[in-house]
C-alpha positions as CSV (number, residue, x, y, z in Angstrom):
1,X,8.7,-2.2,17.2
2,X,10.7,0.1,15.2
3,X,8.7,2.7,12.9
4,X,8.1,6.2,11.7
5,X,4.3,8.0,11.3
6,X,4.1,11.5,9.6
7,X,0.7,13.0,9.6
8,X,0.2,15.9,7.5
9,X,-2.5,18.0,8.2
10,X,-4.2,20.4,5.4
11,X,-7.2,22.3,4.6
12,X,-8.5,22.4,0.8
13,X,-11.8,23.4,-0.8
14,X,-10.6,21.7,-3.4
15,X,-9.8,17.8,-2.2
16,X,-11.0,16.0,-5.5
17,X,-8.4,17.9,-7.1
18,X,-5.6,16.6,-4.5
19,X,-6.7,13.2,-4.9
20,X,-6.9,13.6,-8.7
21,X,-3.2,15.0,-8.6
22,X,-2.3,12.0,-6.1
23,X,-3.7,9.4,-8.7
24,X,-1.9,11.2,-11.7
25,X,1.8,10.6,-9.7
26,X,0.7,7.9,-7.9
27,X,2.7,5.4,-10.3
28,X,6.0,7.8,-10.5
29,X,5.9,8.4,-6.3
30,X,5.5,4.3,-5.6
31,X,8.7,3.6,-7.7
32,X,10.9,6.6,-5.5
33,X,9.0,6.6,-2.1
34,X,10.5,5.1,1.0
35,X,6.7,5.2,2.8
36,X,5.4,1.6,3.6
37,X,1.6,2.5,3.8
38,X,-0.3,6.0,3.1
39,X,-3.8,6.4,4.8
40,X,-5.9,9.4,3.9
41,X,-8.8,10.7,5.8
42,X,-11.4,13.7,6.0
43,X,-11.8,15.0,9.5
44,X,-15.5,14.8,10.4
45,X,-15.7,17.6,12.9
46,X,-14.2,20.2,10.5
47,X,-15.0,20.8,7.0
48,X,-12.5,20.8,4.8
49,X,-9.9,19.3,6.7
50,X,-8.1,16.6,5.8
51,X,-4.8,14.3,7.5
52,X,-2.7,12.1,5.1
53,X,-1.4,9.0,7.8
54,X,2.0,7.5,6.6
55,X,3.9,5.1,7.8
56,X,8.1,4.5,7.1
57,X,10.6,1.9,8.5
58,X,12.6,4.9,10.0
59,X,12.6,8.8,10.4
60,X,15.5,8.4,8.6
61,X,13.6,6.8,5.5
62,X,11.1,9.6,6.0
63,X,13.2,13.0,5.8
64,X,15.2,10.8,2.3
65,X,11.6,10.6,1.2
66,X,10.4,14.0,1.9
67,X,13.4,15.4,0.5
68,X,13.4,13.7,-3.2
69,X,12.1,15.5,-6.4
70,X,9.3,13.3,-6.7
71,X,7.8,14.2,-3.1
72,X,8.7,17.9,-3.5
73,X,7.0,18.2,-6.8
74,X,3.6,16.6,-5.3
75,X,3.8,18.8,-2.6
76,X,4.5,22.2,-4.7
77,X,1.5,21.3,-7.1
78,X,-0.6,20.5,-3.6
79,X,0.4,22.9,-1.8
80,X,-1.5,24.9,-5.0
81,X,-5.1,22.7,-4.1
82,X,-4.8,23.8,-0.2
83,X,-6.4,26.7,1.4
84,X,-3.3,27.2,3.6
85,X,0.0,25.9,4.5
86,X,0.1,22.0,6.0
87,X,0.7,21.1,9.3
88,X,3.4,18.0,9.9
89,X,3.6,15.9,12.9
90,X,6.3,13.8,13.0
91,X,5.7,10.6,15.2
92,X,8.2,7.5,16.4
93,X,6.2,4.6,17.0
94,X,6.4,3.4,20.6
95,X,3.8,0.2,19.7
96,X,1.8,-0.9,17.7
97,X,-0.7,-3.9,17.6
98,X,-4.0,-5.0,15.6
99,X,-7.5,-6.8,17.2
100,X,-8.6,-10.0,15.9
């Protein structure tokens, strides 16, 4: 199975905010984005900290996404919600599979 997983890590004090700011270009981002599937989650263990999950066809597909105007305006605007700078793992996917 071919695939692409980007996790970007960031802390904010101000997460309403980022999701507000996700909803508001939510309809622009879907019509330029190359990601298949976006999972965000709040890390239990650590205040504050929260990991976007999102999925592509391709690394490829990935960097042309993280590269377009629409993607670098969200993240210049979030970057302004987060306490710090984000942290980005970028993951092939050797497998994947689901439970019944």
């Amino acid at each position: 199975m071919a695939g692409f997983v980007q996790i970007i890590e960031y802390t904010s004090s101000r997460f309403d905010e980022v999701m507000a700011l996700g909803e508001e270009m939510r309809g622009e981002m879907e019509r330029d984005t190359k990601a298949r599937r976006v999972t965000i989650t709040a890390d239990r263990d650590r205040p504050n900290t929260y990991l976007s999950i999102v999925e592509f066809a391709s690394y490829e597909e990935a960097m042309e996404n993280s590269s377009s105007p629409t993607t670098q305006r969200f993240a210049e605007q979030m970057s302004k919600l987060c306490d710090g700078p984000p942290a980005f793992r970028n993951l092939e996917v050797r497998d994947s599979f689901s439970f019944s």
